[in-house]
NURODREN-377681 format. One line per field, with one value per residue: residue number from 1; residue in one letter; x, y, z of N, C-alpha, C, O in turn. Coordinates in Angstrom, 2 decimals. Example, Ala and Ser with C-alpha at 12.3 -4.5 7.8 and 13.67 -1.06 7.14 Angstrom:
residues 2
num (1 2) $
residu (A S) $
n_east (13.19 12.85) $
n_north (-5.69 -2.25) $
n_up (7.80 7.08) $
ca_east (12.30 13.67) $
ca_north (-4.50 -1.06) $
ca_up (7.80 7.14) $
c_east (13.20 12.90) $
c_north (-3.30 0.03) $
c_up (7.80 7.87) $
o_east (14.24 13.41) $
o_north (-3.32 1.14) $
o_up (8.46 8.04) $
END
This chain:
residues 114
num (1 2 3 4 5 6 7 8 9 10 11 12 13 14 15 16 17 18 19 20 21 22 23 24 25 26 27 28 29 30 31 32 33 34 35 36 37 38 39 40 41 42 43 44 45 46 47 48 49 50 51 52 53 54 55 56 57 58 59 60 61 62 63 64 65 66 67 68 69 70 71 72 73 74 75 76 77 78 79 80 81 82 83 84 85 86 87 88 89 90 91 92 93 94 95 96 97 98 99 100 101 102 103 104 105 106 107 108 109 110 111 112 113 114) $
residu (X X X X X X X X X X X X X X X X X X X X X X X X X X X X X X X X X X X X X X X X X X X X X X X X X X X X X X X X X X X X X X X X X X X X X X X X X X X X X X X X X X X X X X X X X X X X X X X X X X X X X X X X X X X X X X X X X X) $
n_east (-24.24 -20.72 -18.91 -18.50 -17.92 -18.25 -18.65 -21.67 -24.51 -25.33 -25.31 -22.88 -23.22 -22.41 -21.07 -20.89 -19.27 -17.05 -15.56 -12.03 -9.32 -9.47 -11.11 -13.61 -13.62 -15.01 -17.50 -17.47 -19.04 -16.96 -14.93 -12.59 -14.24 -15.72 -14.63 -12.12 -12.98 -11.81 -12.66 -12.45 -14.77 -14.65 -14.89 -12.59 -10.83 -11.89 -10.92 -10.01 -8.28 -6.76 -6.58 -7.00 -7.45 -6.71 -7.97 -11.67 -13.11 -12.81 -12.20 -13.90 -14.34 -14.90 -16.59 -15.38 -13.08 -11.86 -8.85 -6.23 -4.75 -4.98 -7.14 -9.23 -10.10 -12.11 -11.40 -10.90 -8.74 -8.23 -8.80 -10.85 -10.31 -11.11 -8.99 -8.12 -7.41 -5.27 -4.31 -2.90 -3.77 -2.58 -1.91 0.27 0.89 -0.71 -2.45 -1.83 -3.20 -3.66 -4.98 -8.63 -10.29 -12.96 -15.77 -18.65 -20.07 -19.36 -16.41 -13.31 -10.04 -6.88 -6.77 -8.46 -11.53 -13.21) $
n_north (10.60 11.34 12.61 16.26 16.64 18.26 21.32 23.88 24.57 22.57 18.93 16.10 14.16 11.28 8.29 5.23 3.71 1.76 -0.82 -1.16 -2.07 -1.86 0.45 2.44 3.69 6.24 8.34 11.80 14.93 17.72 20.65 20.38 19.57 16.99 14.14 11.91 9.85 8.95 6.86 6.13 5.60 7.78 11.13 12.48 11.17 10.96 11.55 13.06 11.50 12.09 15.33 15.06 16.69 19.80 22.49 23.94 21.89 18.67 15.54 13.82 10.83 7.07 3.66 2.19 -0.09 -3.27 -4.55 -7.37 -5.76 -3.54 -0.56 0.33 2.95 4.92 7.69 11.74 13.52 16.49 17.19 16.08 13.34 10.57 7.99 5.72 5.26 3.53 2.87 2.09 3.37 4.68 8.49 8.91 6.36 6.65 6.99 7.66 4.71 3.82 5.07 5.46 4.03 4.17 2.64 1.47 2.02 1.17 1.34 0.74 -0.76 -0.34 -2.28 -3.74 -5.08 -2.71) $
n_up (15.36 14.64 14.63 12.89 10.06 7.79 9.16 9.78 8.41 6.28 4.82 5.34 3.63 3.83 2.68 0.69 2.53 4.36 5.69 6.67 7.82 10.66 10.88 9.84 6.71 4.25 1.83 1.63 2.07 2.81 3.68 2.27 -0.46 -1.72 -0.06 0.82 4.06 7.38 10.03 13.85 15.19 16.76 17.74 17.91 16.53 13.66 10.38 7.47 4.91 2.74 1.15 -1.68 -3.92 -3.79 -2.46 -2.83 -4.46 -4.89 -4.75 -5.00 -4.74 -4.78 -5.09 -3.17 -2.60 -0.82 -1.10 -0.99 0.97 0.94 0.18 -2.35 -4.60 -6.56 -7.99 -9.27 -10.23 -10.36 -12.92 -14.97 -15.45 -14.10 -11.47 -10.53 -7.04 -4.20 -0.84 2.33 4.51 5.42 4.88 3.34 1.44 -1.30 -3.94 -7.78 -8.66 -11.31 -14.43 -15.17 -17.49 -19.91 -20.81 -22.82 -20.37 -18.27 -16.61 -16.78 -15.85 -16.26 -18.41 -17.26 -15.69 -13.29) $
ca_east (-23.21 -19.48 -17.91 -19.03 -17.06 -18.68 -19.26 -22.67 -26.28 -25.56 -24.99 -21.78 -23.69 -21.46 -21.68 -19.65 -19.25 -16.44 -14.28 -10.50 -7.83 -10.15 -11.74 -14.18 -13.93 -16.50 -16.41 -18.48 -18.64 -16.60 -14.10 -12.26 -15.48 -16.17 -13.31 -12.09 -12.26 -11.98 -13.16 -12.32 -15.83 -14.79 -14.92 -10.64 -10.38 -12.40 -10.07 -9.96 -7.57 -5.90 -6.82 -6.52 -7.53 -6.45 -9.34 -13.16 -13.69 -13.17 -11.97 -15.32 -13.97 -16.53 -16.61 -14.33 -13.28 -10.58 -8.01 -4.73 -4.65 -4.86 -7.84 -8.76 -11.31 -11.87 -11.33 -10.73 -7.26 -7.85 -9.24 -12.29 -9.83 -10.99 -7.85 -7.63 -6.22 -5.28 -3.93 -2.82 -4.59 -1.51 -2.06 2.03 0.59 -1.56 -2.24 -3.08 -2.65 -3.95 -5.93 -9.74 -11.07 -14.60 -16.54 -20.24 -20.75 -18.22 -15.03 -11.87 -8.80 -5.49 -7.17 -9.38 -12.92 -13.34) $
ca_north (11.36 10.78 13.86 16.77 16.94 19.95 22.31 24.30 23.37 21.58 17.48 16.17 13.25 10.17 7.50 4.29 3.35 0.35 -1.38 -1.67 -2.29 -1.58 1.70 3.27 4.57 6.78 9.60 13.14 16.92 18.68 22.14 20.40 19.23 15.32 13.36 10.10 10.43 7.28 7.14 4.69 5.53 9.15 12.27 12.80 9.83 10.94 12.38 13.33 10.52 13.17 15.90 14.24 17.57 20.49 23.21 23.20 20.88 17.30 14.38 13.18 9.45 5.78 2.52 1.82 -1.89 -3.70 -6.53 -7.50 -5.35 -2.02 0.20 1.31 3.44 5.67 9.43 12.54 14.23 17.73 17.92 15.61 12.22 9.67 7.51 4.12 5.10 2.99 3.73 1.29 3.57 6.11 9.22 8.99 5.37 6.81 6.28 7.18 3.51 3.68 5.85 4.54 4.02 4.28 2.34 0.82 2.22 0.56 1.80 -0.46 -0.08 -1.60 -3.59 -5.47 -3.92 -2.20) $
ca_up (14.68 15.46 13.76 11.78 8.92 7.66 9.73 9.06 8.08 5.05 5.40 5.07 2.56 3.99 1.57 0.39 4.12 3.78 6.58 6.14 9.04 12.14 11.12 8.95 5.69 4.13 1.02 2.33 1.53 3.29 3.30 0.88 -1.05 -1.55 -0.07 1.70 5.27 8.08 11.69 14.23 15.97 17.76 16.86 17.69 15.37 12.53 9.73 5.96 4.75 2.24 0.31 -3.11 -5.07 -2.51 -3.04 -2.72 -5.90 -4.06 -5.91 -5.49 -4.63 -5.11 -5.70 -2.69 -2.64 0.10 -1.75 -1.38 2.38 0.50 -0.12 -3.60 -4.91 -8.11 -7.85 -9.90 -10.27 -10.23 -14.24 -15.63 -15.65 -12.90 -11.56 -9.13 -6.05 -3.07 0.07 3.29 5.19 5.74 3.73 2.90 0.61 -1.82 -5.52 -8.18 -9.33 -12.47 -14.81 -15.13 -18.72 -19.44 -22.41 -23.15 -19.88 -17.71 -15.96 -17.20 -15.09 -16.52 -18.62 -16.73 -15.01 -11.51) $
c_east (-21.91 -18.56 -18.83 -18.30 -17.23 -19.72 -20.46 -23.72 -26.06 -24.88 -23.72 -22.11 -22.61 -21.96 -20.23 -18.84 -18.63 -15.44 -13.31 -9.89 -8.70 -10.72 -12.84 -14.22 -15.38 -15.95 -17.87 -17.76 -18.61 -15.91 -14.08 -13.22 -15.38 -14.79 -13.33 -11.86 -12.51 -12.22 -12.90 -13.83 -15.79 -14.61 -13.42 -10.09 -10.77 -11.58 -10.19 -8.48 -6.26 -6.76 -6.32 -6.69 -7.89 -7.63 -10.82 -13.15 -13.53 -12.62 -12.90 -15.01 -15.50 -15.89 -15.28 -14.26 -11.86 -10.14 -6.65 -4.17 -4.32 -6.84 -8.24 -10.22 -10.71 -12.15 -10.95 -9.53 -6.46 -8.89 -10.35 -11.91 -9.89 -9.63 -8.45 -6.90 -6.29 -4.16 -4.14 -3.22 -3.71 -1.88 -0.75 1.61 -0.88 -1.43 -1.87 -2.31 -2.81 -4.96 -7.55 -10.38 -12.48 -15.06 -17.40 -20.44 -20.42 -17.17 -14.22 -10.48 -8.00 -5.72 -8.58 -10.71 -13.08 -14.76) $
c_north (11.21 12.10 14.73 17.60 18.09 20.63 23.22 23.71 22.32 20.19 17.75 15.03 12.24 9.03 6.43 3.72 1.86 0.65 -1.84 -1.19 -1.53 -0.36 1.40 4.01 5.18 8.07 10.64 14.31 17.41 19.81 21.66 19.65 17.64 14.73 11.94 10.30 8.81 7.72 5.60 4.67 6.60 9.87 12.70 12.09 9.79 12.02 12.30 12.37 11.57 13.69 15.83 15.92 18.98 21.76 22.87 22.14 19.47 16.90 13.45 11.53 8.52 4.87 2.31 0.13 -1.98 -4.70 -6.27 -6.53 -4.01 -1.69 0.76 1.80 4.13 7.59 10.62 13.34 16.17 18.23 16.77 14.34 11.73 8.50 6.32 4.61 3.83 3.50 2.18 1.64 4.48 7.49 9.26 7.93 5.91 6.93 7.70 6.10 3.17 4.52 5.11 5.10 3.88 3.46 1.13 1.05 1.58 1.17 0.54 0.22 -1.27 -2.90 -4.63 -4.37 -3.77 -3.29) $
c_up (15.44 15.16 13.13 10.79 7.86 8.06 8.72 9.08 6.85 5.81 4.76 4.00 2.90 3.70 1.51 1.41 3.89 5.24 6.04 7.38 10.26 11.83 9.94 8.06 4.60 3.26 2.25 2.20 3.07 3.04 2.20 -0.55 -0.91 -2.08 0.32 2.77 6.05 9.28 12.92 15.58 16.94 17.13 16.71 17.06 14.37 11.20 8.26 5.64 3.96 1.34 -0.96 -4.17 -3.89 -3.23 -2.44 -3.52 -5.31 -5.10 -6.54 -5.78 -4.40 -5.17 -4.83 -2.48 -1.67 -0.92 -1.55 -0.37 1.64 0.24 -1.59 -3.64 -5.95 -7.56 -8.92 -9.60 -10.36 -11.89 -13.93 -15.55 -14.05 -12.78 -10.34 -8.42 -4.86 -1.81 1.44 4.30 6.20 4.60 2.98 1.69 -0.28 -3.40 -6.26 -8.97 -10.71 -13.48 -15.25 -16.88 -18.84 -20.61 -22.21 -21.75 -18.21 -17.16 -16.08 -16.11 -15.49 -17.78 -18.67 -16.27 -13.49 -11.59) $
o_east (-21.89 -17.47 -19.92 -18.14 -16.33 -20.91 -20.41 -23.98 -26.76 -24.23 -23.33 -21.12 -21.68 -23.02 -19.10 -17.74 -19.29 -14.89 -13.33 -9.99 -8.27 -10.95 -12.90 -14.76 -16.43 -14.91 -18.68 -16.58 -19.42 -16.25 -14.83 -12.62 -14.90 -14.15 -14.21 -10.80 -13.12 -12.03 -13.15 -13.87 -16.60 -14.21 -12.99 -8.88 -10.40 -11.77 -10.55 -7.52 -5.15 -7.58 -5.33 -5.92 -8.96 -7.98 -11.11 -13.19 -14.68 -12.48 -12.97 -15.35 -16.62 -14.67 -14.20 -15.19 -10.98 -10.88 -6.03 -2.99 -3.23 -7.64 -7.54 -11.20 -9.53 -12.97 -10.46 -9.51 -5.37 -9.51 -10.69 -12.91 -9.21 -9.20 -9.23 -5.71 -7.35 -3.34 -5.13 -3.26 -3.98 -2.10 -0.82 1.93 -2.00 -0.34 -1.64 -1.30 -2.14 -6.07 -7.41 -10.76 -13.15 -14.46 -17.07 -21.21 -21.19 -17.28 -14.49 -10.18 -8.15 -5.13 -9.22 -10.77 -13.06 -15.46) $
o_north (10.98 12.29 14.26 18.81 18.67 20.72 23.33 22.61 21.32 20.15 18.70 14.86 12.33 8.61 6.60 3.24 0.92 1.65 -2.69 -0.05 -0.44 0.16 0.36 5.10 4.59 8.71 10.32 14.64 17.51 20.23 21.92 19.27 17.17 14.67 11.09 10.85 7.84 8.89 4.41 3.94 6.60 9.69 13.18 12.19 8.84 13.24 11.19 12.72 11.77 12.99 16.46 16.09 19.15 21.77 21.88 21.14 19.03 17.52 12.77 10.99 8.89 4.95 2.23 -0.65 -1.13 -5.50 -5.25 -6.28 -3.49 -2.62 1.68 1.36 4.16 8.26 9.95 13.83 16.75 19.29 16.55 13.62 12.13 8.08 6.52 4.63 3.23 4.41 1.46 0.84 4.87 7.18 9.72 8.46 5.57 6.95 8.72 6.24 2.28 4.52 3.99 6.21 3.48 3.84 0.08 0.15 1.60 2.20 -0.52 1.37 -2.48 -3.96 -5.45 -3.16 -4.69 -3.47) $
o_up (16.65 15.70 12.78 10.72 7.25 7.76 7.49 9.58 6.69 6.85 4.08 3.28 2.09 4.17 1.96 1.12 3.43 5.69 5.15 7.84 10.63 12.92 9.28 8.26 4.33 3.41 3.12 2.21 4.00 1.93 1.27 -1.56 0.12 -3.14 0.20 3.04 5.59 9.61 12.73 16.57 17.86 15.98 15.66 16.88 13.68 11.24 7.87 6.33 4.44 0.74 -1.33 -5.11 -3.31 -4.41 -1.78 -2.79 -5.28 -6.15 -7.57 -6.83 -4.05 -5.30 -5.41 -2.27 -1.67 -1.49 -1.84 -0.63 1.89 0.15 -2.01 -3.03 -6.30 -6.94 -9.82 -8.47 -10.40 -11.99 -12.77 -15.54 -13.10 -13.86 -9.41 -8.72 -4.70 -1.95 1.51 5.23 7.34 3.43 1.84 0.62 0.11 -3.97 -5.61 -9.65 -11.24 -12.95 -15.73 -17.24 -17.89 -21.62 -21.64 -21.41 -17.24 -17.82 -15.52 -15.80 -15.31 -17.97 -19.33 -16.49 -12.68 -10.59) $
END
């Protein structure tokens, strides 16, 4: 364990575990429910990237992918509509880049498919 991102007995469920720019990104329930947090392997280095949906409720971020020296993943905006964010791995650079369409079962973004 390197951190414990929420405090308590319950897990913090850290999932989607992706390298970008020397650290560790990773989503997991914490305060602010299921976020994006990164670690560079200590616990004074392990941080909630940003609180995308300020509250318990989480943005409940996935499907993180690296391209093009940014970060993106799919997250929730506060209501029921998942969005593309990315992020250079400042919380100041953050999306939402695009709204994510859904159909036959699929997520479309822009167009084209996550």
């Amino acid at each position: 364990q390197v951190a414990d991102v929420n405090p308590g007995a319950a897990s913090s469920n850290p999932a989607d575990l992706t390298i970008f720019g020397g650290r560790l990104y990773f989503t997991a329930d914490g305060p602010s429910g299921r976020e994006l947090y990164s670690t560079d392997g200590t616990t004074a280095n392990t941080v909630l990237v940003h609180d995308l949906v300020p509250g318990a409720g989480g943005a409940h971020p996935g499907a993180l992918a690296v391209f093009g020296g940014r970060l993106f993943f799919l997250g929730l905006d506060g209501s029921s509509d998942r969005w593309l964010y990315s992020t250079d791995g400042t919380a100041a650079a953050r999306g939402p880049a695009a709204p994510a369409r859904h159909g036959e079962g699929r997520g479309g973004v822009g167009g084209g498919w996550v």
